[in-house]
C-alpha positions in Angstrom: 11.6 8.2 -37.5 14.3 7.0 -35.2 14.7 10.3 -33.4 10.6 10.6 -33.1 11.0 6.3 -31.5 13.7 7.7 -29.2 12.1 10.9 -27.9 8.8 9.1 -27.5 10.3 6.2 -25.3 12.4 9.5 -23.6 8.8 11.0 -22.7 7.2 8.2 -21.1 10.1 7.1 -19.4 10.5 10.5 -17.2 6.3 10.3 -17.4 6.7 7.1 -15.4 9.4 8.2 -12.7 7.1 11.5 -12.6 3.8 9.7 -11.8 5.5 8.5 -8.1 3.8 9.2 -4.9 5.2 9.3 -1.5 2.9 6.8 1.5 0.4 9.0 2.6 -0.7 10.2 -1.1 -4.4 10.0 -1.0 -5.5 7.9 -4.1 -8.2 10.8 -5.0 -5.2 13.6 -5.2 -3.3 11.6 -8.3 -3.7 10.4 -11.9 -4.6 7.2 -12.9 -1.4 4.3 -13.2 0.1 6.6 -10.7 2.4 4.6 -8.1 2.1 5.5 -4.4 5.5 3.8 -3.5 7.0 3.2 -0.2 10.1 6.0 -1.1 11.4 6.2 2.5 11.6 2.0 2.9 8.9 2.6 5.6 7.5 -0.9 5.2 10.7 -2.6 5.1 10.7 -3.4 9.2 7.8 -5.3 8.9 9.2 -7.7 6.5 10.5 -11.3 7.1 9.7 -14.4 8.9 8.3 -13.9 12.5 8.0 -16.5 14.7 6.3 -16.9 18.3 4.9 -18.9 20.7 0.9 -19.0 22.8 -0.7 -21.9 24.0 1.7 -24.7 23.1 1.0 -23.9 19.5 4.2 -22.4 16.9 2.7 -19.4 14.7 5.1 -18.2 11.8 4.1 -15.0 10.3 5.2 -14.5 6.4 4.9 -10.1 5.5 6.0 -9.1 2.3 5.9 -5.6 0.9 4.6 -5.8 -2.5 3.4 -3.5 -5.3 -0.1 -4.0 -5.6 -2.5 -2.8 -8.1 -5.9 -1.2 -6.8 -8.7 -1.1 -10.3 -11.4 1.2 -10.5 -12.5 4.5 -12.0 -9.0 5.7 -11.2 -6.8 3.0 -11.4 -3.4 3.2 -9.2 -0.9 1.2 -7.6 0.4 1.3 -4.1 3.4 -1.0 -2.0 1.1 -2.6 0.5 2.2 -5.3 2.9 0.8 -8.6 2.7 1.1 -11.9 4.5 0.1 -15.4 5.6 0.5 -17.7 8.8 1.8 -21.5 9.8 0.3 -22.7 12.7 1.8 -25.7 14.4 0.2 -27.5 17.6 2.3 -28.6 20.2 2.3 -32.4 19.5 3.9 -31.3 15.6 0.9 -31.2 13.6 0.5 -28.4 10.6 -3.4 -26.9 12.1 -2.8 -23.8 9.2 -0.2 -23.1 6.5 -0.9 -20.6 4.2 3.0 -19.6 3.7 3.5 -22.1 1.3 1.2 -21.5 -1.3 1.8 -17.6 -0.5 -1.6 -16.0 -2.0 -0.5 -12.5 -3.6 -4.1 -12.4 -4.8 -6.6 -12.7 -1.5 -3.7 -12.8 1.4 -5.2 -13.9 4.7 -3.5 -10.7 5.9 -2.8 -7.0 4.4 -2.6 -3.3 5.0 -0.9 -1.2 6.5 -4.1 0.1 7.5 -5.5 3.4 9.3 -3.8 3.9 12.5 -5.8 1.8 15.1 -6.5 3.6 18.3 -5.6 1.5 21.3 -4.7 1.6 25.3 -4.8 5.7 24.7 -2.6 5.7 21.3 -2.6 5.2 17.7 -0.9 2.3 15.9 -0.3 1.0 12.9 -2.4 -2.4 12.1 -2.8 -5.1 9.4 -6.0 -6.7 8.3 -6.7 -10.0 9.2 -9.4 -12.0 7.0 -9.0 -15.7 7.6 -10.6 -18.0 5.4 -14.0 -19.3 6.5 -14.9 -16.5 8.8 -18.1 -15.4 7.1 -16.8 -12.1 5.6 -15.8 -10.7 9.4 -12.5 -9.9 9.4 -9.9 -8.5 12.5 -7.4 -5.8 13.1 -3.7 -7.2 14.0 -2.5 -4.0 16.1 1.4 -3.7 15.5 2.0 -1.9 19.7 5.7 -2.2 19.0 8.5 -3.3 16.7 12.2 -3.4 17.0 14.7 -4.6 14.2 14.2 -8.5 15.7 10.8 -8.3 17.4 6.6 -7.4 16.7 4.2 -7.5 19.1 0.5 -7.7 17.8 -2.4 -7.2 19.5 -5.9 -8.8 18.3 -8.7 -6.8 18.0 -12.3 -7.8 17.6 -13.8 -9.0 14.2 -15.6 -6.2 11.8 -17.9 -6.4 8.8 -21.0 -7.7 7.4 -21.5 -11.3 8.7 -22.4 -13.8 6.1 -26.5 -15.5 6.3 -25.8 -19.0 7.6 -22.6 -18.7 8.7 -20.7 -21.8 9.3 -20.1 -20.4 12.6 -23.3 -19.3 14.4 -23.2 -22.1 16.8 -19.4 -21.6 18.1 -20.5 -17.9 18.1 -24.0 -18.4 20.2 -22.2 -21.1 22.5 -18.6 -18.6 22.9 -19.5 -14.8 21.3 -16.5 -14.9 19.1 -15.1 -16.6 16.2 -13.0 -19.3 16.3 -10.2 -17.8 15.3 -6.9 -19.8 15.4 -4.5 -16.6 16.3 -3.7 -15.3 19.5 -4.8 -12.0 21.7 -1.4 -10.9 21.8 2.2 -11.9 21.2 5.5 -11.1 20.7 7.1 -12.8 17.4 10.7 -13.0 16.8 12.0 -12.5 13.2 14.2 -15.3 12.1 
Protein backbone atom coordinates (compact mmCIF):
# COMPACT_ATOMS: atom_id res chain seq x y z
CA UNK A 1 0.00 0.00 0.00
CA UNK A 2 2.83 2.29 0.75
CA UNK A 3 4.60 1.84 -2.58
CA UNK A 4 0.99 2.23 -4.53
CA UNK A 5 0.70 6.00 -1.94
CA UNK A 6 4.21 6.74 -3.18
CA UNK A 7 3.92 6.09 -6.84
CA UNK A 8 0.55 7.76 -6.98
CA UNK A 9 1.85 11.11 -5.38
CA UNK A 10 5.11 10.35 -8.01
CA UNK A 11 2.44 10.48 -10.93
CA UNK A 12 0.71 13.54 -10.29
CA UNK A 13 3.61 15.34 -9.24
CA UNK A 14 5.51 15.02 -12.81
CA UNK A 15 1.59 15.38 -14.14
CA UNK A 16 1.66 18.84 -12.63
CA UNK A 17 5.27 20.05 -13.76
CA UNK A 18 4.00 18.44 -17.21
CA UNK A 19 0.75 20.47 -17.54
CA UNK A 20 3.13 23.95 -17.93
CA UNK A 21 2.63 26.26 -20.77
CA UNK A 22 4.92 28.82 -22.10
CA UNK A 23 3.10 32.90 -22.64
CA UNK A 24 1.63 32.65 -25.84
CA UNK A 25 -0.13 29.06 -25.25
CA UNK A 26 -3.51 29.65 -26.57
CA UNK A 27 -6.02 28.49 -23.70
CA UNK A 28 -8.05 26.35 -26.53
CA UNK A 29 -4.63 24.22 -27.40
CA UNK A 30 -4.33 22.75 -23.50
CA UNK A 31 -6.04 20.64 -20.88
CA UNK A 32 -7.93 21.76 -18.30
CA UNK A 33 -5.83 23.01 -14.64
CA UNK A 34 -3.15 23.47 -17.24
CA UNK A 35 -0.78 26.54 -16.18
CA UNK A 36 0.25 29.03 -18.90
CA UNK A 37 3.23 30.36 -16.77
CA UNK A 38 5.40 33.24 -17.40
CA UNK A 39 8.74 30.60 -17.94
CA UNK A 40 11.03 33.22 -19.43
CA UNK A 41 10.30 36.00 -16.40
CA UNK A 42 8.70 38.14 -19.32
CA UNK A 43 6.45 39.92 -16.94
CA UNK A 44 8.92 40.65 -14.36
CA UNK A 45 9.86 44.34 -15.89
CA UNK A 46 6.69 45.53 -15.43
CA UNK A 47 6.60 44.87 -11.81
CA UNK A 48 7.02 47.37 -8.88
CA UNK A 49 6.03 50.73 -7.77
CA UNK A 50 5.94 53.46 -10.52
CA UNK A 51 5.67 56.83 -9.79
CA UNK A 52 5.03 60.08 -12.04
CA UNK A 53 3.98 63.24 -12.30
CA UNK A 54 0.84 65.38 -14.81
CA UNK A 55 -1.02 68.24 -13.88
CA UNK A 56 0.20 68.97 -10.35
CA UNK A 57 -1.27 65.59 -9.36
CA UNK A 58 1.24 62.34 -7.92
CA UNK A 59 0.00 59.00 -9.61
CA UNK A 60 1.72 55.75 -8.12
CA UNK A 61 1.11 52.74 -10.12
CA UNK A 62 1.18 49.21 -8.08
CA UNK A 63 1.78 45.91 -11.01
CA UNK A 64 2.08 42.66 -9.77
CA UNK A 65 2.51 39.49 -11.71
CA UNK A 66 0.24 37.01 -10.26
CA UNK A 67 -1.11 33.44 -11.06
CA UNK A 68 -4.55 33.82 -11.84
CA UNK A 69 -7.19 31.40 -12.36
CA UNK A 70 -9.51 31.75 -15.52
CA UNK A 71 -13.11 29.19 -14.87
CA UNK A 72 -15.01 27.85 -17.53
CA UNK A 73 -15.66 24.86 -19.67
CA UNK A 74 -11.88 24.46 -19.71
CA UNK A 75 -10.65 25.70 -16.74
CA UNK A 76 -6.76 26.98 -16.73
CA UNK A 77 -4.56 29.20 -15.06
CA UNK A 78 -2.27 31.86 -16.42
CA UNK A 79 0.50 34.60 -14.67
CA UNK A 80 -1.32 37.79 -15.61
CA UNK A 81 -0.28 41.23 -14.35
CA UNK A 82 -2.42 43.11 -12.30
CA UNK A 83 -2.54 46.53 -10.64
CA UNK A 84 -3.98 49.57 -8.93
CA UNK A 85 -3.26 53.41 -8.65
CA UNK A 86 -2.73 56.38 -5.84
CA UNK A 87 -3.57 59.52 -6.98
CA UNK A 88 -2.47 62.51 -4.99
CA UNK A 89 -3.49 66.29 -5.94
CA UNK A 90 -1.02 68.86 -5.65
CA UNK A 91 -2.26 70.55 -2.42
CA UNK A 92 -1.63 66.67 -0.61
CA UNK A 93 -5.01 65.29 -0.74
CA UNK A 94 -5.57 61.26 -1.43
CA UNK A 95 -8.24 61.93 -4.84
CA UNK A 96 -7.77 57.72 -5.51
CA UNK A 97 -5.95 54.88 -3.61
CA UNK A 98 -6.68 51.64 -4.61
CA UNK A 99 -2.99 50.26 -3.58
CA UNK A 100 -3.89 49.85 -0.26
CA UNK A 101 -6.54 47.58 -0.27
CA UNK A 102 -4.79 45.84 -3.35
CA UNK A 103 -8.00 44.01 -5.13
CA UNK A 104 -6.53 40.58 -6.54
CA UNK A 105 -10.20 39.82 -7.36
CA UNK A 106 -11.57 42.93 -9.83
CA UNK A 107 -8.03 44.99 -10.13
CA UNK A 108 -8.74 48.41 -11.58
CA UNK A 109 -5.96 47.34 -14.04
CA UNK A 110 -4.87 43.82 -15.80
CA UNK A 111 -3.58 42.13 -18.88
CA UNK A 112 -0.98 41.94 -20.62
CA UNK A 113 -3.30 42.23 -23.35
CA UNK A 114 -3.26 41.85 -27.34
CA UNK A 115 -0.61 43.94 -28.76
CA UNK A 116 -2.23 47.53 -29.24
CA UNK A 117 -1.44 49.06 -32.61
CA UNK A 118 -0.29 52.60 -32.19
CA UNK A 119 1.78 55.68 -33.99
CA UNK A 120 2.58 52.79 -36.88
CA UNK A 121 3.52 49.87 -34.23
CA UNK A 122 2.40 47.28 -31.95
CA UNK A 123 2.70 47.37 -28.21
CA UNK A 124 1.95 45.70 -25.36
CA UNK A 125 -1.01 47.30 -23.17
CA UNK A 126 -2.91 46.78 -19.87
CA UNK A 127 -6.54 47.15 -19.29
CA UNK A 128 -7.80 49.87 -17.54
CA UNK A 129 -11.44 49.51 -15.78
CA UNK A 130 -11.84 52.17 -13.14
CA UNK A 131 -14.59 51.88 -10.90
CA UNK A 132 -17.77 53.90 -11.75
CA UNK A 133 -17.17 54.13 -15.47
CA UNK A 134 -20.28 52.44 -16.65
CA UNK A 135 -18.66 49.17 -17.84
CA UNK A 136 -16.26 51.22 -20.53
CA UNK A 137 -13.05 50.52 -19.87
CA UNK A 138 -9.41 51.92 -21.57
CA UNK A 139 -6.24 50.55 -22.99
CA UNK A 140 -2.93 51.77 -21.07
CA UNK A 141 -0.37 51.41 -24.09
CA UNK A 142 3.13 50.45 -22.48
CA UNK A 143 5.38 52.65 -25.85
CA UNK A 144 8.45 51.92 -23.86
CA UNK A 145 10.12 50.48 -20.71
CA UNK A 146 13.52 50.47 -19.38
CA UNK A 147 14.78 48.71 -16.06
CA UNK A 148 13.71 52.31 -14.14
CA UNK A 149 11.13 53.84 -16.46
CA UNK A 150 7.27 53.14 -18.33
CA UNK A 151 5.83 55.25 -20.42
CA UNK A 152 1.99 54.70 -21.04
CA UNK A 153 -0.10 56.07 -23.40
CA UNK A 154 -4.04 56.36 -22.87
CA UNK A 155 -6.23 55.18 -25.30
CA UNK A 156 -9.95 55.77 -25.69
CA UNK A 157 -12.63 53.88 -23.53
CA UNK A 158 -14.27 50.52 -25.13
CA UNK A 159 -17.29 48.38 -24.26
CA UNK A 160 -20.88 48.34 -23.73
CA UNK A 161 -21.90 51.52 -21.86
CA UNK A 162 -24.21 51.04 -18.91
CA UNK A 163 -28.35 52.60 -19.30
CA UNK A 164 -28.14 55.61 -17.06
CA UNK A 165 -24.78 55.99 -16.66
CA UNK A 166 -23.73 58.17 -13.86
CA UNK A 167 -21.85 59.94 -16.47
CA UNK A 168 -23.92 61.04 -19.41
CA UNK A 169 -23.89 64.57 -18.52
CA UNK A 170 -19.85 65.01 -18.17
CA UNK A 171 -19.94 62.86 -21.41
CA UNK A 172 -22.60 65.19 -23.45
CA UNK A 173 -20.95 68.47 -21.91
CA UNK A 174 -16.94 66.95 -22.60
CA UNK A 175 -17.27 63.57 -25.07
CA UNK A 176 -15.19 61.54 -22.68
CA UNK A 177 -15.14 60.18 -19.30
CA UNK A 178 -13.86 61.61 -16.54
CA UNK A 179 -11.25 59.68 -16.11
CA UNK A 180 -8.73 60.63 -13.34
CA UNK A 181 -5.39 59.24 -15.34
CA UNK A 182 -3.38 60.97 -17.74
CA UNK A 183 -2.94 60.90 -21.76
CA UNK A 184 0.50 59.98 -21.35
CA UNK A 185 3.40 59.82 -18.96
CA UNK A 186 6.55 58.62 -18.00
CA UNK A 187 6.59 56.79 -14.39
CA UNK A 188 9.65 56.16 -12.57
CA UNK A 189 9.95 52.81 -10.53
CA UNK A 190 10.87 53.45 -7.01
Amino acid sequence: MKNLIIFFLLFFTMKSYAQEYPLGTSPSDIPAYSYIKDTNNEYNKYVGLWKGNWNGKTIYLELKKVKHFNNGIAPYYKDRILGERKIIASNGTVEIDRISNFNYQHPEIFGMGIPTGYNGGNYPSLMFSPDNMCNMFARLVVTNITPTQITLHLMGMMGHKKADCIHDAYLQQYEEYPINFPKDIVLTKQ
